[in-house]
PAZA-313085 format. One line per 2 residues: number of its first residue (from 1); their letters; for each residue x negated, y negated, z negated of C-alpha. Coordinates in nm, 2 decimals, always signed. Example, Ala and Ser with C-alpha at 12.3 -4.5 7.8 and 13.67 -1.06 7.14 Angstrom:
// PAZA-313085
1> as> -1.23,+0.45,-0.78 ~ -1.37,+0.11,-0.71;
This chain:
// PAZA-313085
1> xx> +2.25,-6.93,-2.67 ~ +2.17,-6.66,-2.40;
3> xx> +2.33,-6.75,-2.06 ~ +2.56,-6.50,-1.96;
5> xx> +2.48,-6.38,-1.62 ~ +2.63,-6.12,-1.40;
7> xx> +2.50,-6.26,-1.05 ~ +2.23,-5.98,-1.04;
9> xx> +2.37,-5.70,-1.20 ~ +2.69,-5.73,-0.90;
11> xx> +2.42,-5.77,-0.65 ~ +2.27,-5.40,-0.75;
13> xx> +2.53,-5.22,-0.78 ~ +2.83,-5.33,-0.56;
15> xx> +2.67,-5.16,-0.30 ~ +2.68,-4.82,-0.51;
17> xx> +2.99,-4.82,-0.62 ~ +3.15,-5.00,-0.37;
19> xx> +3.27,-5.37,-0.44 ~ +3.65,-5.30,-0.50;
21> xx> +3.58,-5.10,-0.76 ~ +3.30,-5.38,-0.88;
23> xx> +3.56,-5.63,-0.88 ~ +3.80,-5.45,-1.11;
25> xx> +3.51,-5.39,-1.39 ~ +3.42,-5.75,-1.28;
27> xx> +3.78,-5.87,-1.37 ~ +3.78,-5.71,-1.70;
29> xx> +3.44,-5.80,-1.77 ~ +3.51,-6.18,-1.70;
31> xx> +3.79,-6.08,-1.97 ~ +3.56,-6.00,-2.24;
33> xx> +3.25,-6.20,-2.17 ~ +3.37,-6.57,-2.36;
35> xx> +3.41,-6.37,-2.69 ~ +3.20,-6.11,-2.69;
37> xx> +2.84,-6.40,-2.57 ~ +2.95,-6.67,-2.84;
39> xx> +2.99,-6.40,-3.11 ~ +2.89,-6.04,-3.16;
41> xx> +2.63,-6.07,-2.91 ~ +2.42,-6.32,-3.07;
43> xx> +2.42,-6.08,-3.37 ~ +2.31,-5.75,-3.44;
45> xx> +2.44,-5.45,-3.60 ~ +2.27,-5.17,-3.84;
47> xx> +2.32,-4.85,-3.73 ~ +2.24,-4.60,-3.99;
49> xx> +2.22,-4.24,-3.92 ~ +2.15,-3.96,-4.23;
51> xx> +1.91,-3.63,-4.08 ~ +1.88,-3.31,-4.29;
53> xx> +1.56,-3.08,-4.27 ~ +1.43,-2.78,-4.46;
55> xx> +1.08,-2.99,-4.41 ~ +1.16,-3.26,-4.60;
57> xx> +1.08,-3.30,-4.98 ~ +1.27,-3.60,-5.15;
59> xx> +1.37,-3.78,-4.82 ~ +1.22,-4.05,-4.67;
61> xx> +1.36,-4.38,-4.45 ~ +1.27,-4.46,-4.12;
63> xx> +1.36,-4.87,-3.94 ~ +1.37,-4.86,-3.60;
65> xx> +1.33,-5.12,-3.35 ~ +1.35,-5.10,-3.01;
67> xx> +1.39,-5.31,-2.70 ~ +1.32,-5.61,-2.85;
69> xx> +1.19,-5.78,-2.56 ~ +1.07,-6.07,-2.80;
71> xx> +1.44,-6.19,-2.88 ~ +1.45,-6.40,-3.21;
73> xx> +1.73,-6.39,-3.45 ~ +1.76,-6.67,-3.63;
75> xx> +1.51,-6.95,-3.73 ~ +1.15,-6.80,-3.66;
77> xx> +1.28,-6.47,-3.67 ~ +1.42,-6.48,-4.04;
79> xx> +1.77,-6.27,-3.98 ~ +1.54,-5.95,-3.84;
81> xx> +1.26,-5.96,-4.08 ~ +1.52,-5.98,-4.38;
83> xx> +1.76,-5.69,-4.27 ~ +1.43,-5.52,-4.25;
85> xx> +1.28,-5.58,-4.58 ~ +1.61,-5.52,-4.73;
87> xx> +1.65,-5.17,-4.59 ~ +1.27,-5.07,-4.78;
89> xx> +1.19,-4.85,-4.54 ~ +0.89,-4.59,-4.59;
91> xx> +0.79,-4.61,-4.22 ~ +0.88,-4.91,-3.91;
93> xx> +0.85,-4.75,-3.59 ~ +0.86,-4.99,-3.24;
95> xx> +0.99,-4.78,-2.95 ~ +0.88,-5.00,-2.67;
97> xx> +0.97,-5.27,-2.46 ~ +0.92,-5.51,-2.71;
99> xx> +0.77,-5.75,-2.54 ~ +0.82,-5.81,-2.17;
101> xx> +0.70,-5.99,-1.86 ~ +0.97,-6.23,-1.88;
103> xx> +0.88,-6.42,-2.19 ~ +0.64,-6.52,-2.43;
105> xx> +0.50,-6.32,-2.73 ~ +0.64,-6.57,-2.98;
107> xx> +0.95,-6.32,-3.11 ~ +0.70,-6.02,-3.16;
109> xx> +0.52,-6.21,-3.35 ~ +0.67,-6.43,-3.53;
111> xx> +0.85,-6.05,-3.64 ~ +0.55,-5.83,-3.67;
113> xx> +0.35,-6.15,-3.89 ~ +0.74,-6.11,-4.10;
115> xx> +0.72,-5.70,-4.17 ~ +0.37,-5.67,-4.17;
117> xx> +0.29,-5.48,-4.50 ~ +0.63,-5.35,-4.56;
119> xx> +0.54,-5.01,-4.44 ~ +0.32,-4.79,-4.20;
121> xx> +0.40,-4.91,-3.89 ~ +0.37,-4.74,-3.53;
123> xx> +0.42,-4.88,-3.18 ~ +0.46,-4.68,-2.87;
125> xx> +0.47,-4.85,-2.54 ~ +0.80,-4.90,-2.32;
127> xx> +0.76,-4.97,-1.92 ~ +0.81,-5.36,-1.95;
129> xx> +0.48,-5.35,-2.15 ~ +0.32,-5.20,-1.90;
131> xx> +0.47,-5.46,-1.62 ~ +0.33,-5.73,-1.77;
133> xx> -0.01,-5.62,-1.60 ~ -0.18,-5.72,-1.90;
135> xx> -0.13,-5.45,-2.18 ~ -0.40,-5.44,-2.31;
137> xx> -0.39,-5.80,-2.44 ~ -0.01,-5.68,-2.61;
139> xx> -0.19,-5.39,-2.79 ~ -0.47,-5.61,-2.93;
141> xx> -0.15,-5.84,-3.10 ~ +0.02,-5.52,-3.16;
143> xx> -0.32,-5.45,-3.41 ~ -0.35,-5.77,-3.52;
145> xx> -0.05,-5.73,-3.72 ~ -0.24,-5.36,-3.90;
147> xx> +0.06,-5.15,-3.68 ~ -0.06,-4.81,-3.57;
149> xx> -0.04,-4.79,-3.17 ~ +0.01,-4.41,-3.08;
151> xx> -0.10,-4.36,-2.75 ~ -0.04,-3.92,-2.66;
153> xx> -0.21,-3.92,-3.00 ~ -0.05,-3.83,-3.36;
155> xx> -0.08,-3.90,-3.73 ~ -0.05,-3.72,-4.03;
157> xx> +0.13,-3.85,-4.36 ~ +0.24,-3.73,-4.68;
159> xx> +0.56,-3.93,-4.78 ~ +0.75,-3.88,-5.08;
161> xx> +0.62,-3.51,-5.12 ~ +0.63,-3.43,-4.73;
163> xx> +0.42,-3.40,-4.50 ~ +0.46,-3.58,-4.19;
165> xx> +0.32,-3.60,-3.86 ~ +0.41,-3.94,-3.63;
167> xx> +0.34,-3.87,-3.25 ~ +0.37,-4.08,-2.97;
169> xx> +0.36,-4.14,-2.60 ~ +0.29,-4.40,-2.37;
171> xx> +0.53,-4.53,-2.09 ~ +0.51,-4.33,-1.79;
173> xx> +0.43,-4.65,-1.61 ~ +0.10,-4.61,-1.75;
175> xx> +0.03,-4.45,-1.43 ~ +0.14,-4.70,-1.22;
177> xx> +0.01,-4.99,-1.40 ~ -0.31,-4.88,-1.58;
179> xx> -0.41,-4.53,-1.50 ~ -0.35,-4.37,-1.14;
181> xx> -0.47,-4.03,-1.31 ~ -0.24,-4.03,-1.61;
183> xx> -0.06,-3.72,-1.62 ~ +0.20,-3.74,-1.91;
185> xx> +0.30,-3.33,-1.86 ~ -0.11,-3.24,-1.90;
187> xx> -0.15,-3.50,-2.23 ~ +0.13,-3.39,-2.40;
189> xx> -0.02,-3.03,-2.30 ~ -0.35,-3.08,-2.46;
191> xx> -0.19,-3.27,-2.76 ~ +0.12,-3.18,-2.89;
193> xx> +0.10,-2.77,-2.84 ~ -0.06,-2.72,-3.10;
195> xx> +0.14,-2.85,-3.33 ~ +0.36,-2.51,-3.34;
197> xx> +0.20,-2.39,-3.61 ~ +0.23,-2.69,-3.89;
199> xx> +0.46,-2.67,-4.13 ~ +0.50,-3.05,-4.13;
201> xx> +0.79,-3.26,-3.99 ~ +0.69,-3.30,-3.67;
203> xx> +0.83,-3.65,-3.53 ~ +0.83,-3.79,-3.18;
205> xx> +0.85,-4.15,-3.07 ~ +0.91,-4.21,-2.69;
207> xx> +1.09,-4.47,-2.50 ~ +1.23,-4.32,-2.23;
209> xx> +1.54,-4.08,-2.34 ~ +1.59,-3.95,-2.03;
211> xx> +1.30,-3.74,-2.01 ~ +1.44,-3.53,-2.30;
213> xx> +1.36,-3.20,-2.14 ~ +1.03,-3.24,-2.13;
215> xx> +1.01,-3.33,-2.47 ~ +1.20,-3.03,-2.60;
217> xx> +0.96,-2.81,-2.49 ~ +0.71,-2.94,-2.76;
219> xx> +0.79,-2.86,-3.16 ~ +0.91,-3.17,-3.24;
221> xx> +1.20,-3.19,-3.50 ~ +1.30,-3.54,-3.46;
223> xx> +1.25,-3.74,-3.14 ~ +1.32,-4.09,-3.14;
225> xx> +1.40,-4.33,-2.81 ~ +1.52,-4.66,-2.65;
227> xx> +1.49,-4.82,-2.28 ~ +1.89,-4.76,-2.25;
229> xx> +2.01,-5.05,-2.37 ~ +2.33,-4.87,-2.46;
231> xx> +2.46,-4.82,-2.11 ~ +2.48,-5.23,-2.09;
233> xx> +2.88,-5.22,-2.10 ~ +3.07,-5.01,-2.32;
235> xx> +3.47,-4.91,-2.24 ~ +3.67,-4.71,-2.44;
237> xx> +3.82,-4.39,-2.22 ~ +3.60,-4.44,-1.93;
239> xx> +3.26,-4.56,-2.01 ~ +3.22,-4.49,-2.41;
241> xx> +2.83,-4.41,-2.37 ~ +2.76,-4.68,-2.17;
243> xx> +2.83,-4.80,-1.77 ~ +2.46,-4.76,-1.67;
245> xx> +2.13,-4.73,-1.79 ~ +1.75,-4.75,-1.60;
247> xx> +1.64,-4.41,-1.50 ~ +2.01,-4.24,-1.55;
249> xx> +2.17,-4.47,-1.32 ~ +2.58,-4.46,-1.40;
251> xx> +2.75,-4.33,-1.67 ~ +2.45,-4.21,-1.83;
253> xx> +2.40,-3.92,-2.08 ~ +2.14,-4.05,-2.31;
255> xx> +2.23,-4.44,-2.39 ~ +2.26,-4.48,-2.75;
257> xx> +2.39,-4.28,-3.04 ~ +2.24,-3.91,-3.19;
259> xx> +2.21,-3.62,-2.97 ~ +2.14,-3.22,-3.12;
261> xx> +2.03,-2.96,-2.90 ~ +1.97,-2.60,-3.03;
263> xx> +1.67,-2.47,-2.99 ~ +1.52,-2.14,-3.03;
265> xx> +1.30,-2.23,-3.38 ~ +1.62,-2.51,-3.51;
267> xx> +1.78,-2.77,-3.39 ~ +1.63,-3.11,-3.27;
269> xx> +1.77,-3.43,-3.30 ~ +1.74,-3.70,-3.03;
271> xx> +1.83,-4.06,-3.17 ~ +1.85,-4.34,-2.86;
273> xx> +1.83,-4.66,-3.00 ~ +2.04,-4.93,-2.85;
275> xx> +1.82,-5.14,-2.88 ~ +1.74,-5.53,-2.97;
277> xx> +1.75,-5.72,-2.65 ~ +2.04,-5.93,-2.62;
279> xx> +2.06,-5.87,-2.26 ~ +1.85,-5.65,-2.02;
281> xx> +1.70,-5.90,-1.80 ~ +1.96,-6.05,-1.70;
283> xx> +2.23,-5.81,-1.77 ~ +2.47,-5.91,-2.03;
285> xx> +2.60,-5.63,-2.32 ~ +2.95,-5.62,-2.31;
287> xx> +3.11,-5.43,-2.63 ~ +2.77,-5.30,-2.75;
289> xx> +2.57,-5.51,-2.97 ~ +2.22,-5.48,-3.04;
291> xx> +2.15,-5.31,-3.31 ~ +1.90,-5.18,-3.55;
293> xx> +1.86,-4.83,-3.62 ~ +1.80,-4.70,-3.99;
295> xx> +1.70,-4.28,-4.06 ~ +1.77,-4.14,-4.39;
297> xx> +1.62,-3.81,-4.36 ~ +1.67,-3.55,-4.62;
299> xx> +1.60,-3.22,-4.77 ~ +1.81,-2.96,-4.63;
301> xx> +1.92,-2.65,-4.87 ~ +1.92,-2.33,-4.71;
């Protein structure tokens, strides 16, 4: 059972908020916390959402898992593989983070060896890849198990009828960790422009939702995300999307859930994944449970 830890989490942010106000989230946190580690949080939840496009021939599926950070679910990762299989999907994308410096590779593979085959898979890298300081040994495992890796590179499908185009970006941290030139802004530049003038649906698959506005300004249709963890803790009336989240600090915008911004040539959809973790290191979830995201996306009548 994951130990339920709040220690660090105080320590970070007492001093932001102020520790009065800690001590009342603290209060109602300790409230929660029995029931919510010894049940729902050692489960996870599917999250479907349904997507309409005028791009889109016959509709296709889409399983996505994000955040793992190697957490197994049930005995050598049965309970994930088999909510996968069931769903059939026609495509498996990994949003990064999902494996981490804290633990072993075991849960990644033990789930990758479990889905390989099922369908195309793609992998994206999240910042705790990256912090391992040894990434490149993740992607080789990563393509051991036949998924794509899409680093600022894309690839074209045809599914069900439609054509398709998979993109995806590394972590930011790239820069820190692997590449002090990497200039995220200049690759997606150089890669992603030109893909104004396709006609195909046009999806993008990068872990950090907070940098949202960057990504707008390629033509994506669908962009897909994690990293949030769905805000950690979830309130109703005060903290619905989540208390905090890396990179948004408090009451962040972006933590889980589907977002629709209007843009000149249609609207975009942003789905944040809550992710898989069953804490952020840790930081336990309090009424948000990991979950696993499923895309029904179809044809849209004009």
């Amino acid at each position: 059972m994951t130990r339920c830890s709040f220690r660090s989490f105080f320590k970070s942010i007492g001093s932001v908020i102020g520790w009065q106000a800690l001590s009342i989230v603290a209060i109602y946190a300790a409230a929660v916390s029995a029931s919510s580690c010894a049940s729902s949080l050692q489960n996870f939840v599917l999250q479907p959402y349904g997507i309409e496009n005028s791009r889109v021939r016959n509709g296709f599926t889409i399983a996505v898992i994000a955040d793992l950070h190697n957490t197994i679910y049930g005995e050598a990762q049965r309970d994930l593989i088999n909510a996968v299989n069931g769903l059939s999907p026609d495509l498996i994308f990994l949003v990064g983070d999902i494996m981490d410096e804290r633990t072993t590779t075991e849960g990644t593979e033990l789930l990758l060896s479990g889905i390989q085959g099922i369908a195309p898979t793609f992998y994206v890298t999240g910042n705790h890849e990256f912090t391992t300081n040894r990434v490149d040994e993740l992607r080789d495992i990563t393509r051991s198990f036949d998924v794509i890796i899409l680093s600022d590179d894309y690839e074209k499908l045809s599914i069900q009828g439609a054509e398709v185009i998979v993109a995806g970006i590394e972590d930011p941290f790239k820069k820190k960790h692997e590449d002090k030139n990497y200039d995220q802004d200049r690759v997606m530049e150089e890669r992603f422009r030109g893909l104004e003038d396709s006609s195909a649906y046009r999806i993008l698959i990068a872990h950090r939702p907070e940098r949202i506005e960057q990504y707008l300004t390629y033509p994506f249709d669908l962009i897909v995300s994690g990293h949030a963890h769905g805000g950690q803790w979830r309130f109703k009336g005060w903290a619905k999307n989540g208390l905090y989240a890396p990179n948004q600090g408090f009451f962040p915008k972006y933590a889980g859930g589907l977002y629709l911004w209007e843009m000149p040539d249609g609207t975009v959809i942003h789905i944040v994944s809550r992710g898989l973790s069953l804490t952020t290191p840790k930081i336990l979830r309090i009424n948000n449970p990991p979950e696993l995201v499923f895309l029904e996306i179809q044809e849209k009548n004009e």
